[in-house]
Every structure is written in structure tokens, then in C-alpha cells.
C-alpha positions as CSV (number, residue, x, y, z in Angstrom):
1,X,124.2,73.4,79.7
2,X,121.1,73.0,77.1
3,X,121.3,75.8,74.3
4,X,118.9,77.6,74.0
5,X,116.1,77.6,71.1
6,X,115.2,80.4,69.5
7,X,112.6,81.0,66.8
8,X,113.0,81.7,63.5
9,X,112.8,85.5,62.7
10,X,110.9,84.9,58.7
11,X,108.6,82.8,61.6
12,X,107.6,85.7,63.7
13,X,107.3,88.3,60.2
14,X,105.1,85.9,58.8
15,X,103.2,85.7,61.8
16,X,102.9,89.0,62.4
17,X,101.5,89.6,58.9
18,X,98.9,87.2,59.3
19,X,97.9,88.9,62.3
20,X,98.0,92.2,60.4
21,X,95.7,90.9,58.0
22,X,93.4,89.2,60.1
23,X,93.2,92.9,62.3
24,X,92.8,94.9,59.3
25,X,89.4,91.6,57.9
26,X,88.2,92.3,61.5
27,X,88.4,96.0,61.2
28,X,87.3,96.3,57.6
29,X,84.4,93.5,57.5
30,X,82.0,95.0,59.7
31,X,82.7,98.7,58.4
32,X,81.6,97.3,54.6
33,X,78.6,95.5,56.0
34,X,77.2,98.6,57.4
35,X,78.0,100.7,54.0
36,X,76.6,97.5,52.0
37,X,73.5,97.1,54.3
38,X,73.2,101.2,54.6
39,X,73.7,101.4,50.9
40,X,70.7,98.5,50.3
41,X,68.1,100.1,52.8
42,X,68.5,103.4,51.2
43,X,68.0,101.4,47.3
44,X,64.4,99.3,48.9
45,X,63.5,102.4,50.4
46,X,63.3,104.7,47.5
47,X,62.4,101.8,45.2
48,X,58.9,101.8,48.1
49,X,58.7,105.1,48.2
50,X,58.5,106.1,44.6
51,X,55.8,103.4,43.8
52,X,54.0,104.9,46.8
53,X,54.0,108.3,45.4
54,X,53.4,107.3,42.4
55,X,50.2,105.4,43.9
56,X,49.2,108.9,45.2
57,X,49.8,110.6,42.5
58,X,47.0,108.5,40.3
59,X,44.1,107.7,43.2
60,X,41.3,110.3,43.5
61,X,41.3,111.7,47.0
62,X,37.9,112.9,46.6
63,X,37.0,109.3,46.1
64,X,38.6,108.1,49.4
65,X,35.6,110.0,51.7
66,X,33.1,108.4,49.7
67,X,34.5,105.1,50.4
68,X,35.0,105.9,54.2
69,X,31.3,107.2,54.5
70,X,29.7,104.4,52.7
71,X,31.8,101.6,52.9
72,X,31.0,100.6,49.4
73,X,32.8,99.4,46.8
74,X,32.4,101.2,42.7
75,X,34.2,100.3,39.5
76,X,37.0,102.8,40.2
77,X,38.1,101.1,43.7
78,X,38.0,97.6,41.5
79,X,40.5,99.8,39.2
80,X,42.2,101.0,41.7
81,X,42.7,98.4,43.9
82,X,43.9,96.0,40.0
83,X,46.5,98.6,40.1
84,X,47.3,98.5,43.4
85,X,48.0,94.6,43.1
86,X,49.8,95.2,39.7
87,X,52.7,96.8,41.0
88,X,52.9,94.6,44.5
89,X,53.3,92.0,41.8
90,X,55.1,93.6,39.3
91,X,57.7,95.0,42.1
92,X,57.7,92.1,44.3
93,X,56.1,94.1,46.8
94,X,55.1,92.2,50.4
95,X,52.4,94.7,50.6
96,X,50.6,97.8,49.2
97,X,47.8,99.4,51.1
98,X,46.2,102.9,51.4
99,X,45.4,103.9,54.8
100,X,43.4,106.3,56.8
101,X,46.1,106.9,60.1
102,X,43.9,107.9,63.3
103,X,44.9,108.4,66.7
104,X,44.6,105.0,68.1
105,X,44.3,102.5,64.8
106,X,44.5,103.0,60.9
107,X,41.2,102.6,58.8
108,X,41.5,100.9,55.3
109,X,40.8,101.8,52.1
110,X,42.6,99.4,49.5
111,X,44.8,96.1,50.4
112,X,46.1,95.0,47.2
113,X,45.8,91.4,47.2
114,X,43.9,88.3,45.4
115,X,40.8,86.6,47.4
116,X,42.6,84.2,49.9
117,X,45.9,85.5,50.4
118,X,46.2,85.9,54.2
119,X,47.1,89.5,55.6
120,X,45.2,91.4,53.1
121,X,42.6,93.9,55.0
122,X,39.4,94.9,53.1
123,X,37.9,98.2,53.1
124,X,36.7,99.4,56.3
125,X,38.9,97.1,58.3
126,X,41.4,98.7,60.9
127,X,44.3,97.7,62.3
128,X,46.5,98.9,65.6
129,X,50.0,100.5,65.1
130,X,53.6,98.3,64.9
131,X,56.3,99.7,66.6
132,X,56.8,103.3,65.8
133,X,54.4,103.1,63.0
134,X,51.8,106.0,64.7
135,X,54.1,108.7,64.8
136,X,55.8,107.8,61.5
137,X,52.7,107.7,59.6
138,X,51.1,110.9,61.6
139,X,53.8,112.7,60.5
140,X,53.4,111.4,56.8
141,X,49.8,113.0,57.1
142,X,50.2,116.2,56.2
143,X,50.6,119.3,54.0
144,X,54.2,119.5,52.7
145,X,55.0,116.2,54.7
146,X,58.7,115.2,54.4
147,X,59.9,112.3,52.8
148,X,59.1,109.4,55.4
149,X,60.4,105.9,55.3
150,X,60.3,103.4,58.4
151,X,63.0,100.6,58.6
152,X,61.5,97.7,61.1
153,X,62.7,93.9,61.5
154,X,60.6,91.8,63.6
155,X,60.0,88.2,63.8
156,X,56.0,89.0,62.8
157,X,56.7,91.5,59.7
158,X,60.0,90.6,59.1
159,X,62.7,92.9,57.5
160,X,60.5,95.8,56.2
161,X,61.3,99.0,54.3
162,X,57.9,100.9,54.6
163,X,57.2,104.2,52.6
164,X,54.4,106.4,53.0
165,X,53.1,109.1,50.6
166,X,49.6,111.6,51.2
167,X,46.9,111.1,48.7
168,X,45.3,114.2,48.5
169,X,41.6,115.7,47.8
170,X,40.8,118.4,45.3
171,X,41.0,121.0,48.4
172,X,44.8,119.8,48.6
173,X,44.2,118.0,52.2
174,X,45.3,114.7,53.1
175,X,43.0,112.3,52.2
176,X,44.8,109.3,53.1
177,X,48.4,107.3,53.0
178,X,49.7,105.4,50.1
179,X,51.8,102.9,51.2
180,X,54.2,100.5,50.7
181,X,55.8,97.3,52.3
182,X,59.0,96.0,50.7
183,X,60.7,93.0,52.0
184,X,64.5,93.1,52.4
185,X,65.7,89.7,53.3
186,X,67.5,89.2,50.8
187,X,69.6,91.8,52.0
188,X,71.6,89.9,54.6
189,X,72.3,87.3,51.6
190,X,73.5,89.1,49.9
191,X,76.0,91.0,52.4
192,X,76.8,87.1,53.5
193,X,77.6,86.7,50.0
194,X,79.4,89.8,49.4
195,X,81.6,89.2,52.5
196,X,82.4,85.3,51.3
197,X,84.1,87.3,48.5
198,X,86.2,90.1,50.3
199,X,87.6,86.7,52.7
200,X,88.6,84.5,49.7
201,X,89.9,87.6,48.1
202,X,92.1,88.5,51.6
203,X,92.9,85.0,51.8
204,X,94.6,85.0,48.1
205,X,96.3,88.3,48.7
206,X,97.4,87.2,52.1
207,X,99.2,84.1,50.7
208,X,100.7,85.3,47.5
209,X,101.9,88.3,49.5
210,X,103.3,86.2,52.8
211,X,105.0,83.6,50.0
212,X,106.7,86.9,48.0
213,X,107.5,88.0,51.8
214,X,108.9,84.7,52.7
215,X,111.4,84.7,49.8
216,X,112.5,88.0,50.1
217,X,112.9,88.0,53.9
218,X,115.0,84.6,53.5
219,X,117.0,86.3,50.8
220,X,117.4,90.1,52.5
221,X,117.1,89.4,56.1
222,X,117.3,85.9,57.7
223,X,120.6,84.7,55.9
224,X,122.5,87.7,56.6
225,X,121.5,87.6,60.1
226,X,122.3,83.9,60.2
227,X,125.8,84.7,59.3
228,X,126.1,87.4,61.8
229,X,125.0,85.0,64.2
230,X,127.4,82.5,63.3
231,X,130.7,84.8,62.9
232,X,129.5,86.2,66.8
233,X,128.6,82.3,67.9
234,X,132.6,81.5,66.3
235,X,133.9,84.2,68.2
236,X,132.2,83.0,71.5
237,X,133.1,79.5,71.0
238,X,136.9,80.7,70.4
239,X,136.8,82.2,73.9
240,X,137.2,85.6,72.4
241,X,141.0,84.8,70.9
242,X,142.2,86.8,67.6
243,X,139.7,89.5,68.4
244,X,142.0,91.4,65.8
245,X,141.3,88.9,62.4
246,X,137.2,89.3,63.3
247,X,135.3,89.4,60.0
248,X,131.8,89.7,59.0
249,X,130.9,88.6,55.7
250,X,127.4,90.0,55.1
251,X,126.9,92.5,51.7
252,X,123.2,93.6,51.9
253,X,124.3,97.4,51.7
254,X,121.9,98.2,54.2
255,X,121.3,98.8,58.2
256,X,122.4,94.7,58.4
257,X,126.0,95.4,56.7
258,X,125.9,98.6,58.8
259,X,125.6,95.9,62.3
260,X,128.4,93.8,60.9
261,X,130.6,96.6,60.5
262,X,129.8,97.9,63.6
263,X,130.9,94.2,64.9
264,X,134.1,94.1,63.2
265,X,134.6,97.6,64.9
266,X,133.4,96.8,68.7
267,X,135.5,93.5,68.3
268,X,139.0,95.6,67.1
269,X,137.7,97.8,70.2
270,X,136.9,95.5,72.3
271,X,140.0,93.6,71.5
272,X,142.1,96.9,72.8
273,X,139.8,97.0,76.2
274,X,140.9,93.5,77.5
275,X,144.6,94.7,76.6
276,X,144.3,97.5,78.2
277,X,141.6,95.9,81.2
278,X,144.2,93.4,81.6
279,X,146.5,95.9,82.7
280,X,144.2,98.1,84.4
281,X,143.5,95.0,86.2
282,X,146.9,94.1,87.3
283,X,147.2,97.8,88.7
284,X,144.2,97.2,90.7
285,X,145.4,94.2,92.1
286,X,148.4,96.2,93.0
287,X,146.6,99.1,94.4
288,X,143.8,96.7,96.2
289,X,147.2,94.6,97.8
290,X,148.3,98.4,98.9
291,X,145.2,99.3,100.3
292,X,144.9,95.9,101.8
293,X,148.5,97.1,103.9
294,X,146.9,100.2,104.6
295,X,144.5,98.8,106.3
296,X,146.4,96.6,108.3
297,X,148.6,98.8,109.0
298,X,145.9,101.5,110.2
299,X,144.4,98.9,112.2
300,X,147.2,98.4,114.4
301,X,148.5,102.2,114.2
302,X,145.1,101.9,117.0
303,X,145.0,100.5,120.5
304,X,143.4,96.5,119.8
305,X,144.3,94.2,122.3
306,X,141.7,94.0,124.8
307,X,141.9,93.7,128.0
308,X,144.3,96.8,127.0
309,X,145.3,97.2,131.0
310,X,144.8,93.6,132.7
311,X,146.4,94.7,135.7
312,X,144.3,97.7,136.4
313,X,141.1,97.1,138.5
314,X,139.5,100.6,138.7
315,X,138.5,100.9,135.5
316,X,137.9,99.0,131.8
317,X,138.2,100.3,128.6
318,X,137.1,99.3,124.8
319,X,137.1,101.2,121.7
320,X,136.1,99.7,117.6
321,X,137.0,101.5,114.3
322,X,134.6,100.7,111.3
323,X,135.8,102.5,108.2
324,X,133.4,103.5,105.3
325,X,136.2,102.5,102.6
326,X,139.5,100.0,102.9
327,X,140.9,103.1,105.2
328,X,139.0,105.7,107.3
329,X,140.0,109.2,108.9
330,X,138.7,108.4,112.1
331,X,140.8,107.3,115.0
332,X,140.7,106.4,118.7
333,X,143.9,106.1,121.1
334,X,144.2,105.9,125.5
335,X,147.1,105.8,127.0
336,X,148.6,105.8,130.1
337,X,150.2,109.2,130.9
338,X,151.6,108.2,134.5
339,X,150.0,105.8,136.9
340,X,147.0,107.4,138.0
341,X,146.3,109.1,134.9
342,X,144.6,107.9,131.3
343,X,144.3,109.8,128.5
344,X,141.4,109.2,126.0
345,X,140.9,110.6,122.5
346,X,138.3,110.2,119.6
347,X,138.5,111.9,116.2
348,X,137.1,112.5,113.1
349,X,139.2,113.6,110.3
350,X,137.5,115.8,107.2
351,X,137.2,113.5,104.2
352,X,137.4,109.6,103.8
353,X,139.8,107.0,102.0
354,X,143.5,107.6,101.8
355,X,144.2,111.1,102.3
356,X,142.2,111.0,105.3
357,X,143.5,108.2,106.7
358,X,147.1,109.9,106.2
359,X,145.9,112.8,107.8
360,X,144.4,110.9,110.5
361,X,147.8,109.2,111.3
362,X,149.8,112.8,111.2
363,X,146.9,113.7,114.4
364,X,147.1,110.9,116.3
365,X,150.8,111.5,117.1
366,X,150.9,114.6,117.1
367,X,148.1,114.6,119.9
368,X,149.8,111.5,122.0
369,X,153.1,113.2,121.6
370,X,151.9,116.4,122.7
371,X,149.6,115.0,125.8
372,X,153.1,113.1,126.9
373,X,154.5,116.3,127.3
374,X,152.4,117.3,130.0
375,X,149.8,120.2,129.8
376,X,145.3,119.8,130.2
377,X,143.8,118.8,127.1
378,X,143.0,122.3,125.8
379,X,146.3,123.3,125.9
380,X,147.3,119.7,123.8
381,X,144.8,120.8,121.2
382,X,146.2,124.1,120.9
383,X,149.7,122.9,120.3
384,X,148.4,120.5,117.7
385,X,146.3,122.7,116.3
386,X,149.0,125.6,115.6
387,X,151.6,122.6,114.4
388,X,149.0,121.0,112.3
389,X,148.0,124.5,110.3
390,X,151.7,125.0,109.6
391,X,151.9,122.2,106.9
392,X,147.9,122.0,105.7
393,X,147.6,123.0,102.2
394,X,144.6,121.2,101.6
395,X,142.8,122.9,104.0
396,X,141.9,119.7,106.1
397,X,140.9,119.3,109.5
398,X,140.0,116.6,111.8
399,X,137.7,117.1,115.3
400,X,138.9,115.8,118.1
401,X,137.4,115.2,121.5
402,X,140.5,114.7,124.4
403,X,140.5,113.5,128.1
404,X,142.4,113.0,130.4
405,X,140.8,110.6,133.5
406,X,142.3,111.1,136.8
407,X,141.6,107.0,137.8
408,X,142.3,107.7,141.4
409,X,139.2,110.3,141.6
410,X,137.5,109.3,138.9
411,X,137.6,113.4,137.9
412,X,137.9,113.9,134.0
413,X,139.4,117.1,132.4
414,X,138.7,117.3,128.8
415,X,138.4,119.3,125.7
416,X,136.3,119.5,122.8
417,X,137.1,120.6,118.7
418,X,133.7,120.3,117.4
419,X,133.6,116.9,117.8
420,X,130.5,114.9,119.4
421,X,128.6,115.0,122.9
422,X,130.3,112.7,125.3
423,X,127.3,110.4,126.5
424,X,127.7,109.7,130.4
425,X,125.9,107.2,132.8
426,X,125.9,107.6,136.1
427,X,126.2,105.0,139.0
428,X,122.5,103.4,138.3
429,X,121.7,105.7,136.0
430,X,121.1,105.7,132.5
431,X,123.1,106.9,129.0
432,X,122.3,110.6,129.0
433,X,123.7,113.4,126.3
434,X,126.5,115.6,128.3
435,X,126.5,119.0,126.1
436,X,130.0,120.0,127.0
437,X,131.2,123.3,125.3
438,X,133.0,123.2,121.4
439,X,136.0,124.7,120.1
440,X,136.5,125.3,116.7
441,X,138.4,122.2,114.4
442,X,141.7,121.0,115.0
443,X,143.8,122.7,111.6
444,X,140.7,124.6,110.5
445,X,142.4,128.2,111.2
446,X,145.9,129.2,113.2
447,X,145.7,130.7,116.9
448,X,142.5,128.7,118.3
449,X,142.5,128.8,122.3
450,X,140.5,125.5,123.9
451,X,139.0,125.4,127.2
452,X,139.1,122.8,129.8
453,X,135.7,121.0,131.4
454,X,135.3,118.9,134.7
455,X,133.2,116.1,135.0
456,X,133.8,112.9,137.3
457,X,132.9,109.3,137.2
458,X,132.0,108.0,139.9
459,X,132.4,103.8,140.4
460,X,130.0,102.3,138.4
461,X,129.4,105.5,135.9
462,X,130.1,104.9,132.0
463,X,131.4,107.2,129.3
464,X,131.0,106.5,125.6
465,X,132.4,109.0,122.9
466,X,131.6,108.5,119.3
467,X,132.2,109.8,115.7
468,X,129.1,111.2,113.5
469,X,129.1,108.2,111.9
470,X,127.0,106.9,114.8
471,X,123.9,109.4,114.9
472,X,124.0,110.7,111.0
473,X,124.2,106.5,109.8
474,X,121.3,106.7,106.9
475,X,118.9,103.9,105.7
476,X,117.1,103.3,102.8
477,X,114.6,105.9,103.1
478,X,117.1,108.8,104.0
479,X,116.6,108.9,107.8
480,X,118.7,109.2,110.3
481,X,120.0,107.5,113.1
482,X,120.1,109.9,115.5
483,X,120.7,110.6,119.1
484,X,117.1,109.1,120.5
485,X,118.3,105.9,119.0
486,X,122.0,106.4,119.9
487,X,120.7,106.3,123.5
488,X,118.1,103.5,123.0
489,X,120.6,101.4,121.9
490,X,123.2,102.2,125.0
491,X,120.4,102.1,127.3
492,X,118.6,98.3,126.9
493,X,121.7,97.5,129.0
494,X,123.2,100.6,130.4
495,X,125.3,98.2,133.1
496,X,127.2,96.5,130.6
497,X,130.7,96.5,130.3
498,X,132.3,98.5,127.5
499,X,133.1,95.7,124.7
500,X,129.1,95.0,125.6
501,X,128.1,98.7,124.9
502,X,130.0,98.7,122.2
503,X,128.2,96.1,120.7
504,X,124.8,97.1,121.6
505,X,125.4,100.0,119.6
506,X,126.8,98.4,116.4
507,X,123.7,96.5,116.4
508,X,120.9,99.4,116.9
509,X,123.0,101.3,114.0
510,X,123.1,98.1,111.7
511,X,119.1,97.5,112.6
512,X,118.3,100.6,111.6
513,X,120.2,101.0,108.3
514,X,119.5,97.1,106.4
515,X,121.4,97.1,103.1
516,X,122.1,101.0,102.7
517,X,125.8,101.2,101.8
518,X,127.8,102.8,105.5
519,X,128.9,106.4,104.1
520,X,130.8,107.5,106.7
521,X,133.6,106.1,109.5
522,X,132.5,104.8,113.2
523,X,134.8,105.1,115.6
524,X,133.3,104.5,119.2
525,X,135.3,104.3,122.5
526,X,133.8,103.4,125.4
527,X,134.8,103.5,129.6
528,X,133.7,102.0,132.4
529,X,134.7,102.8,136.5
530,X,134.7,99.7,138.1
């Protein structure tokens, strides 16, 4: 047989601490790009806005109306607009432009920007609104407006951090916006960049930890397992001799020296268990041979040659015992009391295995003993009853079902001790339930009376008499057997001789239960008038 490969545990740690790592870069990585980018929006935007307020804070916003209503340019909006494109320059500005915001397009005032540089508005130029720009800037225009910064990235603009600031008049309205465009493309450069760094510095930690790991793992770990796993493979390969001069050599003075003690103990145990199995074993064999006996000896204890009367023509008669365990408690027995007269019985003793089947064997002579003697079948019971309860200190009891066919008439005279309903067919008929009266257990209490009931089988009727463990046979999901299916099974071929019933029966019961484990004894006897 091939061995078997197995991997290498400092593999799989090593593995799984690269996987760790790579998680935790995953995890990590984007979290710091968002703080990093969040951290750089917030610098470009403050860095916009406070050149925009300081723009507001030094244009004249009484100027601003004059420049809207005339549209003409003075040596103040040439100062103005020098400063304007001072800082751009200065702060690397992409654009800084004061604004009039209307509804439906904003009106220019200044554009800083040389002559030629494309993008720059003059005054009295308008342009529409990008994006969310209206509201933004609508809400910038106004008394006590709050500090207002708009973040856009589009493939015209580009990655923009615009501020806007109120220049007010000498009545202290808004006059008009300062604003400011800041490009941030570097931004994603830098986070690039800054990401590079946090990799290469994982990737260094990762090794120089996963080496240190390695080594200690070896060291700590993989060697003292190895020489578990070699003392266990010697022991195997020894066919588990000198179980009592086991030793495991591994010194780590933790949980790994704890398992190899714990092998040198399970092996001293274990080395007791097969001595003692080994007995145990032989015992078994013993008792298993015993039961084996038992069985064999129940088995013919019962009526099993079949034909059992070849030279008898009126009638035929068949009966099978299937015991839950190596022996049962249920029995059968017919016999012929004189010529013209056959008694039948079926019984069930309380219990299952040996003590029943003891049991069992005490009732069945007692009852052909006593139905020798002569008397009706209640008055058999009776006797066996009171002789049984003398001598039953473990309270068991059996119930018995007892006939007694008169073949010449076909007339039946029987008795029942809370055993089963007889099921009866009559001559082209079918299997039907015959609810005869019950008397109370055979040993279950001292002084029971019995009473006789008459039924006759005509040529061609049937009689089958069963144990419970016929209708109360379980399957897999708990359900019974049953009577309905008792008589299904009796009834696909109700003509059949007995052996045939018989069988018919078995099968229904075995269809119905698949691989559930048989719990209880069936006994079945069947008769047929010919």
C-alpha cells in the first residue's frame, strides 16, 4: 500500500502567516488611502479657501457694481486683477476668479490670467454651472455663509478643490464670490507613492518575521512532533509489541511534552486493554458458542419438520420463529392430542434474550403437558397459569393464545391470555381480524379463570395466529406495521397454503421495515382445512 504524504506543518504556519499578512495589506491599504486622500483634500481645501478669503478680504465690493453696470475696466481692476494672478502663480493655483452666481449662469468680474492663456474669462463674460456648482456657490452667497468647499473630478476640470468666499459692499451684502480652483493631482501620486512604501515595508517585516518564525517553529514545534511521530510510527511498525517499554523522548516543557506523556500513558493503558480485551474476548467466544447451543437447541425445542403430519389429508399446518436476539421468548407448538384432535398454541413471553427464552421453554411444557391431560383450553391456561405464579419471582409473564381443532368438524375451541387476534379466512373468502375475547397473562397474577370460544373452519378456510412482532415491526421513520398491512400481506394470495402465507407475510414485514434493526420476536403459525 503507498504511504501516504503529508505536508510539512512549519509549511502550512508559514503559509498561513503569509496569508495573514496579505489579509491584514488588503484590509489596511485601502483604509490609509482614504485617511491619506481624506487628510490631502482637507490640506488643498483650506490652502483654496484661505487665499479666497483672503481675496475678499482686500477687493472693494462697492467697486464690483460699478464694474457690472459699466463693463469697464479702471486702474484698480488692473490692481486687482495683478493680485489676483500673483497668488494663482505664487500658489500654483489652476484658477482664481471672482464671480457674480445667478440663477441660471455666473457673470464675471476678474479671471486672473496673462493674455493668451486659454480658459481665462474677461469681465462681463458668463459661464453655466459644473456639476453641483449652482447650489454650492448660491449657498456661498450670503450673509454669515458657512465655510463652502466643493470637491469635483472630471475628465474636463480635472481633480478640483474649489473654495468660495463673499466679497462684500460697504452695506455688508454680497457683492460677489472669490474664488478659487486648486488642482489636486498630485494627490493620487502621492498616495501611489505612499502605498509603494507601506508594501516594501510589509514585505521586509513579513520575511524577517516568517524567517525568525521558521527557526523557532523547526526548533519548538516541528522536531518534537517529528519524534512523536516517529516513536508512534515505531510502535505501529512493531505491531503494537512491548507496549510496556513505550517512550517518548520530547523535552519542550510545554502542551507537546504534555502529548507525549499522555502517549507513554494511553500506550501502558492501552497495553492493559488488549490483556484484558484478549480475555474479554475469549469469554465472548465462550458465551457467543453458548448462545449459539441455545439457539439450536431452542430451535428444535419447536415443531420444524414440515410436512409435520404427511399422513393427514384434512388439514396442513406451518409455523416460523424469528428471534430479535440469538434466542427469543416467543414460541409455537401443535400437537396431536388423539386422532381427531390438534392442539395449536402461540406465545409471547415478557422480555427478550436468555431469560425469556428460559421462561419461554418452562411455558411450553407446562401448556403441552397440561393439554395432554385432557381439559378445553381455558381450563389448560388456568392450570398453567396457577403453577407458573407459584415459582415467578421476577414477575414475568408470557401471552398465550391455545386451540384445540376438532379435524373431523373442523370446530375450534380456544382460549386467549392477552395475546393477538386470530386472523381467519373463510372458504373463498379473504384474511379478516376475528376479535375473540382476552384473558388476563399467563403468570401475571394467581387465580385467573379463562373462557372457552367456538369458531369452525370449514374446508378451504385458513387460520393464522401471530406474535406482536408482526403488527408493532417499526421502520426507519417510527411507523408501524400494523394490522391493514398484516392483512394486505395475507390477502395478495389468501388461497395459499400455509408455508406460502407464511412467507407472504415475512415479506410485507421485511418491505416495510428496510434496514431498521427487528426489535422484537415473530412467531407466526399458520392452518389450513384442506
Amino acid at each position: 500500500m503507498k504511504e501516504k504524504q503529508y505536508k510539512s506543518i512549519h509549511t502550512k504556519h508559514i503559509w498561513a502567516m503569509f496569508a495573514v499578512s496579505l489579509i491584514t495589506a488588503l484590509v489596511l491599504v485601502p483604509a490609509i488611502m482614504r485617511v491619506y486622500r481624506n487628510q490631502m483634500e482637507s490640506d488643498y481645501a483650506d490652502k483654496a479657501f484661505n487665499a479666497a478669503t483672503i481675496a475678499a478680504s482686500m477687493i472693494d465690493g462697492d467697486s464690483i457694481a460699478r464694474y457690472l453696470e459699466t463693463g469697464e475696466k479702471d486702474a484698480y481692476y488692473e490692481e486687482v486683477h495683478q493680485m489676483l494672478l500673483t497668488m494663482k502663480q505664487t500658489e500654483g493655483f489652476d484658477y482664481f476668479y471672482v464671480v457674480i452666481p445667478y440663477d441660471e449662469m455666473q457673470y464675471y468680474i476678474w479671471d486672473a490670467g496673462e493674455e493668451g492663456e486659454s480658459g481665462v474669462c474677461d469681465l462681463g463674460d458668463t459661464d453655466e454651472y459644473f456639476g453641483d456648482g449652482r447650489t454650492v456657490m448660491q449657498n456661498a452667497f450670503q450673509v454669515d455663509a458657512p465655510k463652502t468647499i466643493l470637491i469635483t473630478n472630471s475628465k474636463e476640470y480635472g481633480y478640483l478643490a474649489s473654495a468660495y468666499v463673499p466679497i462684500f459692499d460697504s452695506n455688508g451684502q454680497p457683492a460677489a464670490l472669490s474664488s478659487v480652483d486648486i488642482a489636486m493631482d498630485k494627490i493620487n501620486g502621492r498616495i501611489y507613492q505612499f502605498i509603494f512604501i507601506i508594501l516594501a515595508i510589509i514585505l521586509i517585516v513579513l520575511i524577517v518575521c516568517q524567517s525568525v518564525y521558521y527557526v523557532y517553529m523547526r526548533a519548538n514545534l516541528v522536531k518534537p512532533l517529528h519524534d512523536l511521530k516517529e516513536a508512534v510510527s515505531g510502535l505501529v511498525s512493531n505491531n503494537m509489541e512491548n507496549l510496556s517499554d513505550f517512550r517518548v523522548n520530547v523535552h519542550t516543557g510545554d502542551e507537546i511534552e504534555a502529548i507525549g506523556d499522555a502517549f507513554e500513558t494511553m500506550t501502558k493503558e492501552l497495553d492493559g486493554y488488549i490483556h484484558n480485551l484478549a480475555e474479554v474476548t475469549k469469554e465472548k467466544e465462550r458465551i457467543g458458542t453458548e448462545l449459539e447451543l441455545a439457539t439450536k437447541i431452542q430451535a428444535h425445542m419447536l415443531p420444524c419438520i414440515f410436512p409435520a403430519f404427511p399422513e393427514r389429508t384434512e388439514f396442513d399446518i406451518y409455523a416460523t420463529m424469528t428471534p430479535a436476539k440469538e434466542v427469543g421468548g416467543d414460541f409455537y407448538d401443535f400437537f396431536m392430542l388423539d386422532d381427531d384432535h390438534l392442539g395449536m398454541v402461540i406465545a409471547d413471553v415478557s422480555g427478550k434474550g436468555v431469560p425469556a427464552a428460559l421462561f419461554m421453554m418452562m411455558s411450553k411444557i407446562l401448556v403441552s403437558n397440561f393439554a395432554t391431560m385432557g381439559g378445553t383450553p381455558a381450563k389448560v391456561l388456568e392450570t398453567v397459569n396457577n403453577q407458573i405464579c407459584k415459582n415467578n419471582a421476577d414477575d414475568m409473564f408470557v401471552t398465550v393464545w391455545f386451540g384445540i381443532l376438532t379435524i373431523s368438524t373442523g370446530k375450534v375451541i380456544a382460549a386467549n391470555a392477552g395475546h393477538e387476534y386470530p386472523l381467519i379466512k373463510k372458504p373463498d373468502g379473504k384474511f379478516e381480524i376475528y376479535k375473540d375475547k382476552h384473558g388476563f397473562v399467563v403468570g401475571g397474577m394467581d387465580g385467573v379463570k379463562y373462557k372457552d370460544y367456538e369458531f369452525t373452519l370449514e374446508k378451504g378456510a385458513s387460520l393464522v395466529v401471530y406474535t406482536d412482532g408482526g403488527p408493532e415491526a417499526t421502520n426507519a421513520d417510527e411507523e408501524l406495521f400494523g394490522m391493514d398491512r398484516m392483512l394486505e400481506a395475507l390477502n395478495r394470495d389468501p388461497e395459499a397454503s400455509p408455508e406460502d402465507l407464511l412467507k407472504n407475510l415475512k415479506q410485507g414485514v421485511d418491505e416495510f421495515v428496510g434496514n431498521a434493526p427487528q426489535f422484537d420476536d415473530l412467531t407466526m403459525l399458520a392452518l389450513k382445512m384442506l
